[in-house]
C-alpha positions as CSV (number, residue, x, y, z in Angstrom):
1,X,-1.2,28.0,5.9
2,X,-1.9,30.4,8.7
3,X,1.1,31.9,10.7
4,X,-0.6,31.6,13.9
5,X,-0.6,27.9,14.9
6,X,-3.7,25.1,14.6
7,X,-3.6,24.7,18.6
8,X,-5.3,28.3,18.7
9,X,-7.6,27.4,15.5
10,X,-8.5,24.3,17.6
11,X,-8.0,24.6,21.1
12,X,-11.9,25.1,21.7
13,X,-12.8,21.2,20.5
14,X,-10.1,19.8,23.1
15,X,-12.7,19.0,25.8
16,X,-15.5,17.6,23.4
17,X,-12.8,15.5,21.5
18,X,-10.2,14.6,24.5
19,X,-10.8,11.2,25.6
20,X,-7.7,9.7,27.8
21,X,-6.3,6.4,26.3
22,X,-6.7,3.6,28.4
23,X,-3.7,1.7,27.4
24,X,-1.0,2.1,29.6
25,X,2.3,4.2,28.1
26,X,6.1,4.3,28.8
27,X,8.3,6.6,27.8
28,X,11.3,4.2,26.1
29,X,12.8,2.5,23.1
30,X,10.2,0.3,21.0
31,X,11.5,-2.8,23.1
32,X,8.3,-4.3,24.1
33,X,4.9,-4.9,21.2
34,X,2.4,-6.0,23.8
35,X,3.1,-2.5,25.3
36,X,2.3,1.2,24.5
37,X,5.6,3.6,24.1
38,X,6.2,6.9,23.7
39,X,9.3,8.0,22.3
40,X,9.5,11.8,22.1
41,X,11.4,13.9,19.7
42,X,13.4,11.4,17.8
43,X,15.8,12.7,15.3
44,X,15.3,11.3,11.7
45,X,18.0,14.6,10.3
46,X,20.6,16.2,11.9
47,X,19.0,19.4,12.3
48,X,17.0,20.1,15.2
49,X,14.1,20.9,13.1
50,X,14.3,17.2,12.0
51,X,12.4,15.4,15.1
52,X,9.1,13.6,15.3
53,X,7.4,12.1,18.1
54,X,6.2,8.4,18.2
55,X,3.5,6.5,19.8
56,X,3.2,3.0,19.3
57,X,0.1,1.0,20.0
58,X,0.1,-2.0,22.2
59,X,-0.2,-5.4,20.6
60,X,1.2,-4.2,17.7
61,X,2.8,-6.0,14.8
62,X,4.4,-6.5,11.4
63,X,1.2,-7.5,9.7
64,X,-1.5,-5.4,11.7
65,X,0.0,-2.1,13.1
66,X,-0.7,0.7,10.6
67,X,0.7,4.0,10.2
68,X,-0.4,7.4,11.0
69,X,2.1,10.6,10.3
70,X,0.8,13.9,11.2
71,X,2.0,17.0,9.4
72,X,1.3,20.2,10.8
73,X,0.8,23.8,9.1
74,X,2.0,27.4,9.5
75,X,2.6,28.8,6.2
76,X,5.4,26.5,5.7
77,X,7.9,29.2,8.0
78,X,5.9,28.3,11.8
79,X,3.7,25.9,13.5
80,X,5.0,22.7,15.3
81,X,4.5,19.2,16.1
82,X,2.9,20.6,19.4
83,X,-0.2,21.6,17.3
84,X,-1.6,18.3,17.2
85,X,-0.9,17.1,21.0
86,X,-4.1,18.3,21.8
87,X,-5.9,15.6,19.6
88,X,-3.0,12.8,20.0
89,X,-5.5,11.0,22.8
90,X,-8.6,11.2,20.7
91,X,-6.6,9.9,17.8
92,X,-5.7,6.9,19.9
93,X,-9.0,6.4,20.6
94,X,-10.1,6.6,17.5
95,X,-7.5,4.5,15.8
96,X,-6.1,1.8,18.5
97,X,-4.6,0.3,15.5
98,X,-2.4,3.0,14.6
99,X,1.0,4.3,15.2
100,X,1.3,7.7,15.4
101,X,4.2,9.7,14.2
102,X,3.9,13.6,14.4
103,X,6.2,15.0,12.6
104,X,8.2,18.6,12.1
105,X,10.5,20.0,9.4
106,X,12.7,22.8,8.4
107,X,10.6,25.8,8.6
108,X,11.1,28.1,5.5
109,X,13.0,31.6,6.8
110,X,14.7,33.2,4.2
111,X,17.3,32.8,2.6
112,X,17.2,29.6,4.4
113,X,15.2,26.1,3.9
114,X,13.8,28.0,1.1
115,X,11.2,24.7,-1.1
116,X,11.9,22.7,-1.4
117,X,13.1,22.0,1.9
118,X,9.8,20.8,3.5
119,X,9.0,18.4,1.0
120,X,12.4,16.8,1.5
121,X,11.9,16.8,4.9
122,X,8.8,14.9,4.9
123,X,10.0,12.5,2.5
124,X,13.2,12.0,4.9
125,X,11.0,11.2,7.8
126,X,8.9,8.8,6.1
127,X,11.9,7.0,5.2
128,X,12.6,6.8,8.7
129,X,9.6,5.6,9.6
130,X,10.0,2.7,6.8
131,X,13.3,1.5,8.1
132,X,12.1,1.0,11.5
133,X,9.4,-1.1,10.3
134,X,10.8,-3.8,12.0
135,X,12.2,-2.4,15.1
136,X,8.5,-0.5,15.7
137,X,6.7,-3.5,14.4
138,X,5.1,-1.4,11.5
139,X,2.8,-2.7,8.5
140,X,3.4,-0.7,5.3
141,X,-0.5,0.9,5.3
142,X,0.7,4.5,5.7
143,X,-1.9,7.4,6.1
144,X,-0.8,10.6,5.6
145,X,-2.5,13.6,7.6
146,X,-1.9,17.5,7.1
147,X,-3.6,20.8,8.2
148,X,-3.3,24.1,6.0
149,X,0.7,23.8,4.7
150,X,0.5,20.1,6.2
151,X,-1.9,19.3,4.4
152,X,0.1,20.4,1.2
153,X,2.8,18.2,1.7
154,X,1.1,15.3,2.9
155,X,-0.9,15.2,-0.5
156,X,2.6,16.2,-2.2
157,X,4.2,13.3,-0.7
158,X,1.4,11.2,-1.6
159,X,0.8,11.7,-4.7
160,X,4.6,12.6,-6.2
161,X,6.4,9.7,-4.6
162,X,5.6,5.5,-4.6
163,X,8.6,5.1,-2.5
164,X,10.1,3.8,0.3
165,X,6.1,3.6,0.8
166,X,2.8,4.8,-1.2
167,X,-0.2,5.4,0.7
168,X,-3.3,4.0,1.5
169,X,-4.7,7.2,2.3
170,X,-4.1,10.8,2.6
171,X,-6.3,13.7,4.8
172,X,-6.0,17.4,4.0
173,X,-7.4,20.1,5.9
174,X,-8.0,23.0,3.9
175,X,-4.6,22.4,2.2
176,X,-3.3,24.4,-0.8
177,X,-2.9,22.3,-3.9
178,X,-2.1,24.5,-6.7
179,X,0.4,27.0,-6.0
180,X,0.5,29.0,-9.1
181,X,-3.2,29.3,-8.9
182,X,-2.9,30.8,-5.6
183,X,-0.1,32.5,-6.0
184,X,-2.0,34.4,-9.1
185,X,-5.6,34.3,-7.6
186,X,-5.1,34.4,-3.8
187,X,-8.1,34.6,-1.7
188,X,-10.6,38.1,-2.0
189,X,-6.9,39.5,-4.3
190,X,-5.3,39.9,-0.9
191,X,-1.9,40.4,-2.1
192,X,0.1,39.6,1.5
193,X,-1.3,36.0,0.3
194,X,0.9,36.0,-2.7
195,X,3.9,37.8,-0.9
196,X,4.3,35.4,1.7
197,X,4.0,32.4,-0.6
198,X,7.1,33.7,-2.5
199,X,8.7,34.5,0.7
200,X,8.6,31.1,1.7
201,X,9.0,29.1,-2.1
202,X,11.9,31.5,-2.5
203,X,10.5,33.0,-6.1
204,X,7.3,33.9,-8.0
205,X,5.8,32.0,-10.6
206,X,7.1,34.1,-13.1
207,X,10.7,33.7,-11.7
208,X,10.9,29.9,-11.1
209,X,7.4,28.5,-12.8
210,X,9.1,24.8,-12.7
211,X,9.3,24.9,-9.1
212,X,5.4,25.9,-8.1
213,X,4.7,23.3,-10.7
214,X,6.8,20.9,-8.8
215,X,5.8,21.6,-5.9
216,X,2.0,21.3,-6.7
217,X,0.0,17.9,-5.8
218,X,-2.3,18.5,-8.2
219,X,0.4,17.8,-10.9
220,X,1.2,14.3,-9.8
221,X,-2.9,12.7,-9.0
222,X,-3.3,10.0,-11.0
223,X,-5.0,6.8,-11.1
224,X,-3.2,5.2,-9.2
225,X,-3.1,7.8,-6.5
226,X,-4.3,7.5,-2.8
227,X,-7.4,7.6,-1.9
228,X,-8.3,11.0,-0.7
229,X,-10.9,13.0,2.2
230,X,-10.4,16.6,1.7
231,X,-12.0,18.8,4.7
232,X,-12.4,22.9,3.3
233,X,-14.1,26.1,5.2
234,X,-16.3,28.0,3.1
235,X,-15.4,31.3,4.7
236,X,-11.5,30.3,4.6
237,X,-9.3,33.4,4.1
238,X,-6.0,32.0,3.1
239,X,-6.5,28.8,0.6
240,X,-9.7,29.0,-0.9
241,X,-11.8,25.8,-1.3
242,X,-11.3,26.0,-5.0
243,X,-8.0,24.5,-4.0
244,X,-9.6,21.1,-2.7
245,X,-12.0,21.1,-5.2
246,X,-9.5,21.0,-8.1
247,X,-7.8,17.9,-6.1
248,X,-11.6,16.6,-5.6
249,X,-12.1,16.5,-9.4
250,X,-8.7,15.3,-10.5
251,X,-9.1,12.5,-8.6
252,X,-12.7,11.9,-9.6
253,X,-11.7,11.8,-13.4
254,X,-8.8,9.6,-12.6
255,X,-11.5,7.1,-10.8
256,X,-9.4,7.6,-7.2
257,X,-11.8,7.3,-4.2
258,X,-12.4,10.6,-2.4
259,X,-14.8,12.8,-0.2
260,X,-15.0,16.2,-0.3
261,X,-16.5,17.9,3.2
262,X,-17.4,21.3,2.6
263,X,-18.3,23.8,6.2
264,X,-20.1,27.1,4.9
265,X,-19.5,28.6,8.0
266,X,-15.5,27.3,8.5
267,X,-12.8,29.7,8.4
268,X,-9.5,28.8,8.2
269,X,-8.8,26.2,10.7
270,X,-11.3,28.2,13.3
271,X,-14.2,25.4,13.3
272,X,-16.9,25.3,16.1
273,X,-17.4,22.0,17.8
274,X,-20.0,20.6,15.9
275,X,-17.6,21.1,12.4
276,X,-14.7,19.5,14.4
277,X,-16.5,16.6,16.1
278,X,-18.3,15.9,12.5
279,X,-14.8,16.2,10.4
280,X,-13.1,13.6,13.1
281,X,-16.0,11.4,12.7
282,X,-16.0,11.5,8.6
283,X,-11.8,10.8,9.1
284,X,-12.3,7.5,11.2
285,X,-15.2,6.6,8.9
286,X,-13.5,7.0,5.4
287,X,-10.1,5.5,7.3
288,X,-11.9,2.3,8.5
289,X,-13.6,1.6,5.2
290,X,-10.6,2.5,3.0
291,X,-7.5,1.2,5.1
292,X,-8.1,-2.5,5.0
C-alpha cells in the first residue's frame, strides 16, 4: 500500500536472505525442461505495463512444476516487478520446485486505469501463465504471493475467481482486505489514507459502494477458498492488521486452513532481519505442508 516501493522496505534482509541459485540459467525461450531459463519481461497485454518476468526451474514438468506469481505493491498507482528481484534467488532456493512469474499491471493514475484495472490485469496474466502450461511445462498448483496492494489482489484473485485456475495457496503481506472498512476507519483517522484510496478506486464508498464491495477479498472467502498465511506489522501505518484479521477469521469460520503471523514491532513493510528471515521461513513451511 505504501507509495515508496518494498525494495526500500526490504533492502536491509538482502544479504541474510540472498543465497545464489546453483542451477545454471539462460536467458531464452522455454525450449529446453532439464534446463533453467529466464525470460524477462514478457508481454501477456499490449500495454507496456502488461509484462512479467519468468523463471523456470530445471527438470521441470507437466505433473511436478508448480507455480509461483509474485504481485508487488505501491498503493495500487507505483511499485514494480523490480521490488521483488532482490528475493528472486532466495525464492529459488527455497522452492526449486517452483516457477516463478513476477508480475506488473496497469498502475492506477487518474483518470486512467482507474479499479478495476489491476484486478483485470492480474487475472489477464494468470491466464497467460495457464495457456503456457504446456509450452513452460507448468502443473496447475498455483500460489499466489502479494505485498501491501499485492497482496490485495492476490487474495482478490484468489478468492473471487475458480478460473482458468484456483489456487492452492495464497500469501499476503500486510494486504488490505476490506476497502470500505478502510476507507471509513483508515489507520490512527489519517485522512490522506482514505484520499488516496479514492484517488486510485476512482470513487468513495458513498459514490460507488458496489465497487469497494467488489473489489474486497473478504466478500468472496468461502469454504472452498485457498488456503491462506497472512503476515501483518503491529505498528503498520497504512492497513492496519485488523484487515488480516477479518480474512483470518472468515476463513476460520468457513473451516479454510490459515496462519496468521503477527510482528509487534513491524511497520509497514520496514521489518528487521530477524521478522524477515522468520516470515520467509513460516512461507516455505506452510507452502511445503499445504502445496502437495
Amino acid at each position: 500500500m505504501k507509495l515508496n516501493s518494498l525494495r526500500n522496505a526490504f533492502i536491509s534482509v538482502i544479504f541474510l536472505l540472498t543465497i545464489y541459485s546453483c542451477q545454471k540459467e539462460i536467458t531464452a525461450t522455454p525450449n529446453n525442461p532439464n534446463v533453467a531459463q529466464t525470460i524477462l519481461n514478457v508481454s501477456y497485454g499490449t500495454d507496456p505495463q502488461q509484462q512479467m518476468d519468468i523463471y523456470l526451474p530445471a527438470s521441470r514438468s507437466l505433473s511436478t512444476t508448480k507455480v509461483l506469481v509474485l504481485i508487488h505493491g505501491g498503493s495500487w498507482t507505483a511499485g514494480d516487478k523490480s521490488d521483488f528481484t532482490p528475493f528472486l534467488d532466495t525464492m529459488k532456493r527455497r522452492l526449486p520446485d517452483y516457477a516463478i512469474f513476477n508480475i506488473n499491471y496497469r498502475l492506477s493514475a487518474a483518470p486512467n486505469n482507474l479499479f478495476p484495472t489491476q484486478e483485470m490485469d492480474v487475472k489477464a496474466a494468470v491466464s497467460f501463465i495457464s495457456g503456457k502450461s504446456i509450452e513452460y511445462q507448468l502443473s496447475d498448483k498455483y500460489v499466489l504471493l502479494g505485498a501491501s496492494a499485492g497482496g490485495h489482489l492476490a487474495m482478490l484473485q484468489g478468492y473471487k475467481y475458480n478460473a482458468p485456475i484456483k489456487p492452492k495457496a495464497i500469501v499476503s503481506f500486510f494486504g488490505p482486505s476490506d476497502l470500505t472498512d478502510m476507507y471509513n476507519n483508515p489507520v490512527g483517522g489519517n485522512p490522506l489514507i482514505s484520499f488516496f484510496m479514492a484517488q486510485a478506486i476512482g470513487s468513495t464508498p458513498s459514490q460507488d459502494l458496489q465497487l469497494y464491495v467488489n473489489s474486497s477479498p473478504l466478500n468472496f472467502i468461502s469454504s472452498t477458498s485457498a488456503p491462506t498465511i497472512l503476515l501483518h506489522g503491529g505498528l503498520d501505518d497504512l492497513v492496519s492488521p485488523s484487515q488480516s484479521t477479518k480474512v483470518r477469521d472468515k476463513l476460520q469460520a468457513a473451516g479454510v486452513i490459515n496462519q496468521y503471523v503477527f510482528y509487534p514491532t513491524g511497520d509497514h513493510g520496514v521489518w528487521s532481519d530477524p521478522l524477515m528471515f522468520d516470515a520467509f521461513n513460516k512461507i516455505e513451511l506452510f507452502l511445503t505442508t499445504n502445496v502437495l
